[in-house]
C-alpha positions as CSV (number, residue, x, y, z in Angstrom):
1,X,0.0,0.0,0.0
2,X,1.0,3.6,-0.6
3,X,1.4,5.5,1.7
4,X,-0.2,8.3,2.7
5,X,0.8,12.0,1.7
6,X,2.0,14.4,4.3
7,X,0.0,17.4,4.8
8,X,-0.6,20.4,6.9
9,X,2.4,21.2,9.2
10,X,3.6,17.8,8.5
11,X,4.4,18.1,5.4
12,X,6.4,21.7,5.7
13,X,10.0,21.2,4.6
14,X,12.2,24.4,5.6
15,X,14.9,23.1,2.6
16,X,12.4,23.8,0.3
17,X,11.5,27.6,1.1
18,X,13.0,31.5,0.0
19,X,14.5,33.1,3.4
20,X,15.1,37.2,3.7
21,X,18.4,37.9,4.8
22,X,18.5,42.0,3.6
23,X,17.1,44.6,2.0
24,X,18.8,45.0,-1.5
25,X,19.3,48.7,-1.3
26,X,21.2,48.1,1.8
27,X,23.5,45.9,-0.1
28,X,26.7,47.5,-1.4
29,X,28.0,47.4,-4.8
30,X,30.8,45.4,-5.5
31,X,30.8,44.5,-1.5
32,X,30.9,40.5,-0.6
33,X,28.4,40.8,2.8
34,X,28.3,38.3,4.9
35,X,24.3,37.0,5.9
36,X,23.4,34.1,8.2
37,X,20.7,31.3,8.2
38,X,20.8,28.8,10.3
39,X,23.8,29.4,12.1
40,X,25.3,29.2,8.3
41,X,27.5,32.2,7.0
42,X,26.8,33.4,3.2
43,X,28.1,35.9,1.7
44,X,26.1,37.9,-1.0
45,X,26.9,40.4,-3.6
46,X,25.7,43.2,-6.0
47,X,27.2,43.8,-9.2
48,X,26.0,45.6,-12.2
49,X,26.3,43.7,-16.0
50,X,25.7,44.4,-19.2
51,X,21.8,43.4,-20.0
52,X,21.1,40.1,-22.3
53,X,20.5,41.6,-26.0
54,X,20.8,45.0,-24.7
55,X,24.5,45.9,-24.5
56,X,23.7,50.0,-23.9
57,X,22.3,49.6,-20.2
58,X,23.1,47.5,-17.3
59,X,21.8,45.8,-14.5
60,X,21.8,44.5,-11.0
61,X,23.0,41.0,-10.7
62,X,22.6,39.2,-7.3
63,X,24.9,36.4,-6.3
64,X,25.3,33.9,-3.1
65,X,27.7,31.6,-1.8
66,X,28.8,29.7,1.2
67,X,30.8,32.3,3.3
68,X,34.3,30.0,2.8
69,X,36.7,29.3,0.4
70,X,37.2,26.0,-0.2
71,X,40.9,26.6,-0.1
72,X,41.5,27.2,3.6
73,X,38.3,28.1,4.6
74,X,38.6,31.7,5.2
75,X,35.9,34.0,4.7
76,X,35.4,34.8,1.1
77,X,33.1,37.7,2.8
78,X,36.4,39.3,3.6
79,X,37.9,39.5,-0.1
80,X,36.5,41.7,-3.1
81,X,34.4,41.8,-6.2
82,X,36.4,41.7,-9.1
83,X,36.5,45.0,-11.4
84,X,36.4,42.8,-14.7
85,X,33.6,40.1,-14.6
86,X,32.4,40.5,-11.1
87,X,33.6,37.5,-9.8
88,X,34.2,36.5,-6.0
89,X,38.1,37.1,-4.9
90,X,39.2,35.6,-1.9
91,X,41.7,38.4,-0.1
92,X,44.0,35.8,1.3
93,X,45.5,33.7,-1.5
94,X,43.3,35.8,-4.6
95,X,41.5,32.5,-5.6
96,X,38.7,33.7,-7.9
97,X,34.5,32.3,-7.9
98,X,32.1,32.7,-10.8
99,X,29.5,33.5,-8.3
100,X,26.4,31.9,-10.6
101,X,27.8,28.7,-10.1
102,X,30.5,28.9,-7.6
103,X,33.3,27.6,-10.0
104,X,36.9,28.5,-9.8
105,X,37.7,30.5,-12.3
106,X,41.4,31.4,-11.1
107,X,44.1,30.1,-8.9
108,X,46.8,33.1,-8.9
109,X,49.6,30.5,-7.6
110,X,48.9,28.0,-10.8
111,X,48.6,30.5,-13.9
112,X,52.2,30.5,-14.6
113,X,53.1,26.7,-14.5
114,X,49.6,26.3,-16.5
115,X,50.4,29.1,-19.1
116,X,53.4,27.3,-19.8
117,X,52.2,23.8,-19.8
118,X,49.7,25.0,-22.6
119,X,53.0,27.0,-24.4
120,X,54.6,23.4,-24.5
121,X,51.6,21.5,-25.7
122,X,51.1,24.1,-28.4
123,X,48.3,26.1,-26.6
124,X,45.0,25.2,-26.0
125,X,42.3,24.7,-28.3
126,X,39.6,25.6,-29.2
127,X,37.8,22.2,-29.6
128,X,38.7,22.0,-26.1
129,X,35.4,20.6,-24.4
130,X,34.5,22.8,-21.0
131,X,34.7,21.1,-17.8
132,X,31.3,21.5,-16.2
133,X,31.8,18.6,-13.8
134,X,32.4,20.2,-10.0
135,X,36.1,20.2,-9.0
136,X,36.6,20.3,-4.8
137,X,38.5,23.6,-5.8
138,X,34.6,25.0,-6.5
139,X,32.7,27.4,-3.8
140,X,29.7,26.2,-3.4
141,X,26.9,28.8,-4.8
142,X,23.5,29.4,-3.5
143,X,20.0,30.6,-4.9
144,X,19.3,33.9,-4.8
145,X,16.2,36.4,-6.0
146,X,14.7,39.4,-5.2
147,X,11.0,39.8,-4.7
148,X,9.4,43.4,-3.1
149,X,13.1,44.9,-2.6
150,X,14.5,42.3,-0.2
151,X,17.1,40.0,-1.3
152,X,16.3,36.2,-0.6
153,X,17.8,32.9,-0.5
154,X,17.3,29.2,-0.9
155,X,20.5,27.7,0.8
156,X,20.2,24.3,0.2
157,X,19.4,25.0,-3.4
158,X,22.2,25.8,-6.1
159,X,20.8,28.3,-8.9
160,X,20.6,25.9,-11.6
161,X,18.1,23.6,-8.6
162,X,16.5,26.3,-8.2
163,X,15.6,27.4,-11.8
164,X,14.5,24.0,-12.5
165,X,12.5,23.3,-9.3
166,X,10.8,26.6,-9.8
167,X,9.6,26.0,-13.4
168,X,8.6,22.3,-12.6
169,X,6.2,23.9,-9.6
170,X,8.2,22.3,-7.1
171,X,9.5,25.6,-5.4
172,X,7.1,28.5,-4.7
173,X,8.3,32.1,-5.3
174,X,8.8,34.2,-2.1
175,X,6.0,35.5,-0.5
176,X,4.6,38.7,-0.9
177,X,2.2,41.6,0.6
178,X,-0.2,42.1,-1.9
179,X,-0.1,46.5,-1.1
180,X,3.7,46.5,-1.7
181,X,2.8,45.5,-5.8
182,X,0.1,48.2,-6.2
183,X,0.3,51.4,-7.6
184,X,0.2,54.6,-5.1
185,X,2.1,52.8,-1.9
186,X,4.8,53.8,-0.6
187,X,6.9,52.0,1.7
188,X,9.5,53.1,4.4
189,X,11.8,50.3,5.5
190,X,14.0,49.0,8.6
191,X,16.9,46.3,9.2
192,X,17.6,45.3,13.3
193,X,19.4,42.3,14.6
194,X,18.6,40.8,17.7
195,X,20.3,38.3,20.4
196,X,16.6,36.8,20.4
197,X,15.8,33.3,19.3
198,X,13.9,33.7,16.0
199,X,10.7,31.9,16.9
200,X,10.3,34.1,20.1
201,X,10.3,37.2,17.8
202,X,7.8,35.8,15.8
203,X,5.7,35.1,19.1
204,X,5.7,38.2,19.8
205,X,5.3,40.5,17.0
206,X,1.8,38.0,16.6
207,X,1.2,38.8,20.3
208,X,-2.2,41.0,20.1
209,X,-2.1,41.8,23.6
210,X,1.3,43.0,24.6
211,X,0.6,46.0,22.6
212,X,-1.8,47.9,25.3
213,X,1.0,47.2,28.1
214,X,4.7,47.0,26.5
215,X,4.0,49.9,23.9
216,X,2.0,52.1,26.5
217,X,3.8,55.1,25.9
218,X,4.9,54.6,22.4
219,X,5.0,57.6,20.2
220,X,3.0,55.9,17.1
221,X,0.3,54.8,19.7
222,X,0.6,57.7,23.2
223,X,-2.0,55.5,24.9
224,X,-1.0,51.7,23.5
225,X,-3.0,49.8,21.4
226,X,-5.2,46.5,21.2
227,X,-7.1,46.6,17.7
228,X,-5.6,43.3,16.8
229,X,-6.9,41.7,20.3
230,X,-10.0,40.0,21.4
231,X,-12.5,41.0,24.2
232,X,-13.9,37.3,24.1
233,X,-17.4,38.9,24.2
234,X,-18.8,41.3,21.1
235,X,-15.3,41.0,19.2
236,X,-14.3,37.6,19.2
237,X,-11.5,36.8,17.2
238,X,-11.4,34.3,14.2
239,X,-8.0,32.3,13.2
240,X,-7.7,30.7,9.8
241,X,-5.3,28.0,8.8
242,X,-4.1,26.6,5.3
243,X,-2.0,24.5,3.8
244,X,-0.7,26.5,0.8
245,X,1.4,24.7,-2.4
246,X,4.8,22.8,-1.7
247,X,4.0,22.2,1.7
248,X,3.7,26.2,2.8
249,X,1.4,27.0,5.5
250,X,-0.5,30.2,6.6
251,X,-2.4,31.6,9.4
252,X,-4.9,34.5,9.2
253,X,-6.4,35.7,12.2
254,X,-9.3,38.7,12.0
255,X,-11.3,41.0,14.9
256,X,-13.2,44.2,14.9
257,X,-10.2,47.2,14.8
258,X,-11.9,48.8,18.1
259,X,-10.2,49.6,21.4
260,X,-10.9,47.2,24.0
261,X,-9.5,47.2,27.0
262,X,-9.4,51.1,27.0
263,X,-13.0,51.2,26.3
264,X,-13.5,49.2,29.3
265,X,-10.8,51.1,31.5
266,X,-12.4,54.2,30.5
267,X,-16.0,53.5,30.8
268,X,-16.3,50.8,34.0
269,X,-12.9,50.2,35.4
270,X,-11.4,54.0,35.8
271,X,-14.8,55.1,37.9
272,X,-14.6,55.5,41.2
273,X,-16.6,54.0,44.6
274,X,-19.5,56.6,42.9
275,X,-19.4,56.1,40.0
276,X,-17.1,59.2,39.0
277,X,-14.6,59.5,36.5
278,X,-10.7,59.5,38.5
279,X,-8.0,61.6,36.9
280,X,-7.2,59.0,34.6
281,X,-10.0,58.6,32.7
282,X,-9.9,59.8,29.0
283,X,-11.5,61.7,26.6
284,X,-14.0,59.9,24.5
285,X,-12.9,59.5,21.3
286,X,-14.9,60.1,17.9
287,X,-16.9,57.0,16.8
288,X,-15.5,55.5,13.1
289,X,-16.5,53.2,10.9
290,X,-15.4,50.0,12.3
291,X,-12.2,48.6,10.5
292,X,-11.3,44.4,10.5
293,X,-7.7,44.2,12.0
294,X,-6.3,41.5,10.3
295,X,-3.1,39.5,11.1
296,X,-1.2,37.2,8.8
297,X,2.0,34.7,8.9
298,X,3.1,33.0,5.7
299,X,5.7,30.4,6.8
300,X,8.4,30.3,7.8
301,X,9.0,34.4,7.6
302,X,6.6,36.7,6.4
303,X,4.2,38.8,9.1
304,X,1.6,41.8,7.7
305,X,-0.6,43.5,10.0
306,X,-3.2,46.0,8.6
307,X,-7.0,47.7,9.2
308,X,-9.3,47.2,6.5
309,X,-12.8,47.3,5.7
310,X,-13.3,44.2,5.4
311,X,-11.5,40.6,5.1
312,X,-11.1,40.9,1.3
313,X,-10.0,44.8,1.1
314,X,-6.9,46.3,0.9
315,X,-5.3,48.2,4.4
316,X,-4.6,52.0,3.5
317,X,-2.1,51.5,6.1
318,X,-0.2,48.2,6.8
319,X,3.2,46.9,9.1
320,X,4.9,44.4,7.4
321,X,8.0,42.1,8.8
322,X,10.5,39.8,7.6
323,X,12.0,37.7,10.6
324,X,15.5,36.1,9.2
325,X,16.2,32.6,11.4
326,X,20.2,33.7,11.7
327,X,20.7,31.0,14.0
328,X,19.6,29.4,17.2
329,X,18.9,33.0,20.1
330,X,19.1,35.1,16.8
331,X,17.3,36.6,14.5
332,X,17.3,39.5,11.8
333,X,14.5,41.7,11.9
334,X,13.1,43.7,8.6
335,X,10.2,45.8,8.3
336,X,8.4,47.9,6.2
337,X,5.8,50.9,7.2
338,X,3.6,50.2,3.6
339,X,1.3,53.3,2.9
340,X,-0.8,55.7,0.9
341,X,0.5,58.8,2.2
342,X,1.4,61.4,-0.4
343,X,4.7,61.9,0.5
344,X,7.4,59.3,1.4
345,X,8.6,59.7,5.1
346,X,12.4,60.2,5.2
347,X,14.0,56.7,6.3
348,X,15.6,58.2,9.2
349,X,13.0,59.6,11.1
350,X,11.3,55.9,10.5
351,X,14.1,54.4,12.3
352,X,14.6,56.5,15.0
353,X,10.8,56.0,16.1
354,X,11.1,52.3,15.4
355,X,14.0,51.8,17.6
356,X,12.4,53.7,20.3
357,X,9.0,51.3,19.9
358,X,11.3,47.7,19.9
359,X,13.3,48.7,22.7
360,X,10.3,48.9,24.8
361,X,9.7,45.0,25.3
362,X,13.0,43.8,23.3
363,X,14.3,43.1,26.8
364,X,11.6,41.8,28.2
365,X,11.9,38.9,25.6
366,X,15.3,37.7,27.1
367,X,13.2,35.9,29.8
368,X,10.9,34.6,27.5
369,X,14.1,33.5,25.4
370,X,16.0,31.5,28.0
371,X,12.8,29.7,28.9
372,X,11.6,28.2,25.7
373,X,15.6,27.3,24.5
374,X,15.9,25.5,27.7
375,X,12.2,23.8,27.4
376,X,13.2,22.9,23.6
377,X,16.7,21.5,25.0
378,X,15.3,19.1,27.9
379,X,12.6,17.9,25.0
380,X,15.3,16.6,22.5
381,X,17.1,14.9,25.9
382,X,13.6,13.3,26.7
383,X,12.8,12.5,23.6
384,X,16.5,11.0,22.8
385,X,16.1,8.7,25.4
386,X,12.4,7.7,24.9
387,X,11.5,4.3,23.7
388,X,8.7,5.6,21.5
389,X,10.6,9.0,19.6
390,X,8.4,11.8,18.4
391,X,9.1,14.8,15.6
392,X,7.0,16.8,18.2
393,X,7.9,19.0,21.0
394,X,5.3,20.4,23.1
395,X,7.5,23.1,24.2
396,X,5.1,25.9,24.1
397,X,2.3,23.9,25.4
398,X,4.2,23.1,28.8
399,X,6.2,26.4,28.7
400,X,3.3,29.1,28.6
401,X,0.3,29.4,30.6
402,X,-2.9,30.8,27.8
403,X,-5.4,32.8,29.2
404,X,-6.6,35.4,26.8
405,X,-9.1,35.2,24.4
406,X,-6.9,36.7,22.0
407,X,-4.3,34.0,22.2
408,X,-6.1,31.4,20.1
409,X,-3.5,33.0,17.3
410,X,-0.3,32.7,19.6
411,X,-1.5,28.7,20.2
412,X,-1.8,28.2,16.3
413,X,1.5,29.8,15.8
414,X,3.5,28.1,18.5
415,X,1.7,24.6,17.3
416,X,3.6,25.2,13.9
417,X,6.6,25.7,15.8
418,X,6.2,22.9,18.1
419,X,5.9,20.9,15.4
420,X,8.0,21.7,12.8
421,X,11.3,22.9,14.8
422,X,12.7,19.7,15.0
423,X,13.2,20.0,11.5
424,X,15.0,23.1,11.2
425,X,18.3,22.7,9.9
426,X,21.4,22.2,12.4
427,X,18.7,23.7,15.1
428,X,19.2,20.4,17.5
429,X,22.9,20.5,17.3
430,X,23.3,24.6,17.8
431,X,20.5,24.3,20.8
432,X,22.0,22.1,22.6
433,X,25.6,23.1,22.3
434,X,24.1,26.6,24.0
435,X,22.4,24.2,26.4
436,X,25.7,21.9,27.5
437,X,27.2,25.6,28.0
438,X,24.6,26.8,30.3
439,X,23.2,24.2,31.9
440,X,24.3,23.2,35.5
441,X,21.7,20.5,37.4
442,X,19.1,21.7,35.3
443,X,19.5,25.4,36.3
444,X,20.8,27.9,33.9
445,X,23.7,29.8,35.0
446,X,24.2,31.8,31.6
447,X,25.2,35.3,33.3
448,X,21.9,38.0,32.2
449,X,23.3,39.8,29.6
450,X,23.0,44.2,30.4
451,X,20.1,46.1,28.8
452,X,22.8,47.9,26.8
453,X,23.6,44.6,25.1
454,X,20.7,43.5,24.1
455,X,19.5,46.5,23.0
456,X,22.8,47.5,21.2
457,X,21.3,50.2,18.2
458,X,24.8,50.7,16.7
459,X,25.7,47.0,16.2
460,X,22.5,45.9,15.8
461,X,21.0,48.4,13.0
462,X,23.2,51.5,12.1
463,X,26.5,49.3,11.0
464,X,23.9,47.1,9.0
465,X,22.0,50.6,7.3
466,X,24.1,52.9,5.0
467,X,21.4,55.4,5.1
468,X,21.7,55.6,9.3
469,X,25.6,55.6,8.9
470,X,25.4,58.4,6.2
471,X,23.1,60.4,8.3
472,X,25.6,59.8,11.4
473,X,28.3,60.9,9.9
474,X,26.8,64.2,8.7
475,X,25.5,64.8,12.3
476,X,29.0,64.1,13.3
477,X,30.1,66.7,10.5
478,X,27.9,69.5,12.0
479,X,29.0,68.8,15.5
480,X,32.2,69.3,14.6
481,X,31.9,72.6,12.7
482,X,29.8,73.9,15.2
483,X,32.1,73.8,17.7
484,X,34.9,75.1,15.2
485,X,32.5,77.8,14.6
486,X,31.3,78.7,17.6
487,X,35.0,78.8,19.4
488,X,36.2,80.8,16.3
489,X,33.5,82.9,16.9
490,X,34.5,83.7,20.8
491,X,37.8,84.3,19.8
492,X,36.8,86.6,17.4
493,X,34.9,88.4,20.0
494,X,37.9,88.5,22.4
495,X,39.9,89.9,19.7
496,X,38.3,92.5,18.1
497,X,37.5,96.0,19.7
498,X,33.9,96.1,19.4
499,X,32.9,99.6,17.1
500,X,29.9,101.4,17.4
501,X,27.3,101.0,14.5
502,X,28.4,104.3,13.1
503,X,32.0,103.3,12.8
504,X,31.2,100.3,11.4
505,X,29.1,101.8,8.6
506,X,32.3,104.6,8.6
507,X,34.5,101.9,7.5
508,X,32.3,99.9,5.1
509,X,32.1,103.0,2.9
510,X,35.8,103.6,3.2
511,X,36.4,100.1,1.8
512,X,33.8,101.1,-1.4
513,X,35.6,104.3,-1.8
514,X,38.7,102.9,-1.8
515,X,37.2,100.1,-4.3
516,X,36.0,103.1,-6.5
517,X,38.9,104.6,-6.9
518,X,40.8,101.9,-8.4
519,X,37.9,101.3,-10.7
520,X,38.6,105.4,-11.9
521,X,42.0,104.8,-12.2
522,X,43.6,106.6,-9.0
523,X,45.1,103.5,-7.2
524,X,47.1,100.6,-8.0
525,X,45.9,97.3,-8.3
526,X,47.7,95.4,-5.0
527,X,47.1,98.6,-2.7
528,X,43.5,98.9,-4.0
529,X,42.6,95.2,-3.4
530,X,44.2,94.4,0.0
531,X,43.4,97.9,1.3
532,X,39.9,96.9,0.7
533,X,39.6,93.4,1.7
534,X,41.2,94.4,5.1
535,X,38.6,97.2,5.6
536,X,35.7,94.6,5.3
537,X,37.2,92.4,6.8
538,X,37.7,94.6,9.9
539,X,34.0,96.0,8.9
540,X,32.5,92.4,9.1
541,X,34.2,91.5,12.1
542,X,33.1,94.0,13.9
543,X,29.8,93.4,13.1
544,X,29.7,89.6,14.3
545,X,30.9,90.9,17.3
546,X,28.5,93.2,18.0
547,X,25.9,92.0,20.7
548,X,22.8,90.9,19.0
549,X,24.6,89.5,16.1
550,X,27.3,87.7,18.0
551,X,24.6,86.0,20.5
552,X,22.3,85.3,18.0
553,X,25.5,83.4,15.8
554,X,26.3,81.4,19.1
555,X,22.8,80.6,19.7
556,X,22.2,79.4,16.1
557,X,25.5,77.0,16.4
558,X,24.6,75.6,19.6
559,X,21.0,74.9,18.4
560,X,22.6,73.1,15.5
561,X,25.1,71.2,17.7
562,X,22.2,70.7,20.0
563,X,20.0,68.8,17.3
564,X,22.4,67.0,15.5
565,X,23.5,65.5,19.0
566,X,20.0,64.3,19.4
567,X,19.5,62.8,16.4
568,X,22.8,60.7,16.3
569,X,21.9,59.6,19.7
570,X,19.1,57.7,18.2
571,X,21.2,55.5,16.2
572,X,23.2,54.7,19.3
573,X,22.1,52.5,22.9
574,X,19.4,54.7,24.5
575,X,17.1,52.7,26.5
576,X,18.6,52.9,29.9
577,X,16.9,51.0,32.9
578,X,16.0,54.6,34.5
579,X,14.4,55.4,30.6
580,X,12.6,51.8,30.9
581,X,10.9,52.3,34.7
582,X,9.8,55.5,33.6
583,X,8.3,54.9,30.4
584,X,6.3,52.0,31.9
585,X,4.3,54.5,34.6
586,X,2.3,55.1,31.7
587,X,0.5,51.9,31.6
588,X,-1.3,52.8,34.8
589,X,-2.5,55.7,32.3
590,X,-4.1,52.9,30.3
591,X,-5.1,50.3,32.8
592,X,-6.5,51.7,35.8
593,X,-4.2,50.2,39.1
594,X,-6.6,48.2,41.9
């Protein structure tokens, strides 16, 4: 008999799937960049070619390879791009990749003694047949595409696998959010690493009800937010799950886009003994048209959150998330704010409001973190020495306690994981090798990392974002002439001998005369010129000195200084543990305390 096919989370393979490792405009030209998935280090690169059949224009070309040289297994992320063909060079002994294919195409050390051999043999021909069968001196090249601006891969694919799995219908294309491919959206996006296990991310940007609580104070939402969360009475949430083509899955969970719990806070829970509003309770808002808040997750990456009329419309407004697996307690995050505003919001002052929002519960995932790796570990040690092994482990189901009527999406989501984790690759091997380092009698004694590495801005978005860096270094820049300025400015002021108004004007027009009467003939040339120049000069230094003008300079630069101080501090750590305990006396704002 035949047996049965594999469906539903069974049947998901994560060999056969596209991953997001970074956005493609983040990628340099001619720069090997080194990604990670699954504790595996790629390297990826941009180059620009001459277009098939059109030999006037170029375009981008992607390529990805396993991060080592097959030499002596050093980094090929640390070598170059080639001027002529774009090709891979490895910067320790200059060995040479066609990154398509991940063939050799040059080993420096060999071309002489080979030249020569060829001299002696009469040269090569050109009957010669190609060599297309793999040689151990070959890299080893990955798929690669890019679908909505981020760049993809399918690491256990080579190109050519991939080409041919994808016309056959064996490989689905990347995902994608159907707003990002219509015509007047705009999108604003965002790159962020984490030292958070992957699946806990996930968790929690499909949490519906941290929102209200964690992001109480946030500056996209002053009074936090539950539109995506379920009041288990009049807006009950409902959670759809399919099995999509080549084993993909999806969830789609849908509730009315109304406030909740602040509804509740503010009409029942913020009254007092008579029935009177306390100093907490808020205005009422305008009634709107209610919106369907809509949540989906297309395995094993994708996350889009958006308001909509109904379950079939498109959102006017829209989050969308790309969570990278780097490795086991990592994980790359990618967003996108997708839009129909009329103007595109500059990428900085997106980030700078982002990183403000995910350090607000980033940290309080590092609990959550520790307790579901640990769970996970002691379930492959159980299940290693059971007499009956299973592909399951219930870690979720014995880690969390569900309460909420919201969390009938969070179960669904952690069931997929629970079920399908076992068969992420080299997942068993990294977990527990983070377990044997931290586990003492079944107590973890992994120290707690500091707030400051964990929420790390600099390491963990601005190196990885040209636009932050560029915008750092010019705030750096206008620091730095600001100060030059200003200090110039002071010793200008200690200098010069103020003048009155009058003698100022006085010596202006002496310069002008003196200017005049070259221009009649009357003076020489060199007398004429620095006579004048000095004059204004001693005229407009005078007048910088003076007391409105010389305050109102000094002001100016120190504003500048001031602002540009600011702003790069956004790109740096910022969430202290006195920021943290004071940002979260605003959920009593929100939830009225017993």
């Amino acid at each position: 008999n035949a047996e049965a096919p594999t469906t539903g989370l069974d049947a998901f393979d994560y060999k056969t799937q596209w991953y997001p490792v970074i956005w493609a405009q983040d990628l340099p030209l001619n720069q090997p960049t080194r990604v990670t998935l699954f504790d595996v280090n790629y390297v990826v690169a941009k180059t620009m070619q001459k277009k098939q059949n059109d030999e006037q224009n170029d375009e981008e070309v992607y390529v990805a390879m396993l991060d080592e040289c097959p030499h002596k297994k050093v980094a090929l992320s640390e070598g170059r791009v080639t001027e002529c063909g774009g090709f891979i060079q490895c910067s320790y002994h200059g060995w040479t990749f066609d990154g398509t294919d991940g063939k050799c195409v040059e080993i420096p050390q060999t071309v002489i003694a080979t030249a020569a051999k060829q001299q002696g043999e009469g040269g090569a021909t050109a009957t010669q047949a190609v060599d297309t069968k793999r040689k151990r001196e070959d890299g080893t090249a990955i798929a690669i595409t890019e679908a909505q601006g981020m760049l993809w891969i399918s690491p256990f694919l080579s190109p050519l696998e991939a080409l041919a799995a994808t016309s056959e219908g064996r490989l689905s294309p990347p995902p994608r959010v159907p707003e990002i491919d219509m015509p007047g959206y705009k999108t604003a996006i965002a790159i962020r690493d984490f030292p958070i296990d992957w699946t806990v991310l996930m968790e929690n940007i499909m949490d519906p009800d941290h929102g209200y609580f964690a992001h109480s104070s946030s500056g996209s939402a002053p009074i936090g937010f539950d539109w995506y969360s379920s009041d288990g009475v009049e807006n009950m949430m409902e959670v759809k799950e399919e099995s999509t083509e080549n084993g993909g899955w999806k969830i789609v969970s849908s509730v009315n886009a109304v406030a909740k719990l602040a509804k509740y806070n503010n009409e029942v829970r913020s009254l007092d003994a008579k029935g009177n509003a306390t100093k907490n309770k808020k205005k009422k808002t305008v009634e709107q048209p209610t919106k369907l808040a809509t949540s989906t997750f297309v395995a094993p990456s994708l996350i889009y959150l958006g308001r909509r009329d109904n379950s079939t419309a498109t959102s006017n407004f829209l989050t969308a998330f790309w969570v990278c697996p780097v490795g086991t307690g990592r994980s790359r995050f990618m967003s996108a704010a997708v839009s129909k505003l009329p103007v595109k919001v500059p990428r900085w002052i997106v980030h700078m409001q982002l990183n403000n929002f995910l350090d607000q519960d980033t940290f309080l995932l590092l609990g959550q973190h520790r307790a579901v790796l640990k769970r996970e570990a002691e379930g492959h040690l159980e299940n290693d020495s059971s007499a009956a092994p299973t592909t399951t482990n219930n870690v979720r189901k014995s880690t969390y306690v569900y309460r909420s009527p919201s969390e009938k999406l969070p179960v669904k989501l952690g069931q997929f994981f629970d079920s399908t984790l076992s068969r992420v690759p080299n997942r068993k091997e990294s977990l527990m090798a983070w377990y044997n380092r931290n586990n003492n009698e079944n107590k973890l004694f992994e120290p707690w990392p500091s707030r400051e590495t964990v929420l790390d801005r600099y390491e963990q978005h601005t190196k990885n974002c040209p636009d932050s860096q560029a915008l750092v270094s010019r705030c750096d820049r206008v620091m730095k002439r600001s100060k030059v300025l200003g200090w110039a400015l002071i010793l200008l002021k200690l200098a010069v001998k103020p003048q009155s108004s009058i003698e100022a004007a006085t010596a202006t027009a002496t310069g002008l005369f003196e200017l005049g009467s070259f221009a009649l003939g009357f003076r020489s040339v060199v007398s004429t010129i620095s006579s004048t120049l000095c004059t204004l000069a001693t005229s407009f230094a005078n007048c910088l000195v003076q007391t409105k003008p010389f305050f109102g300079i000094l002001a100016a630069l120190f504003v500048s200084h001031y602002i540009a101080a600011r702003i790069k501090r956004e790109f740096f750590f910022k969430f202290t543990d006195n920021i943290h305990h004071e940002d979260i006396k605003f959920i009593a704002n929100n939830w009225q305390d017993l």
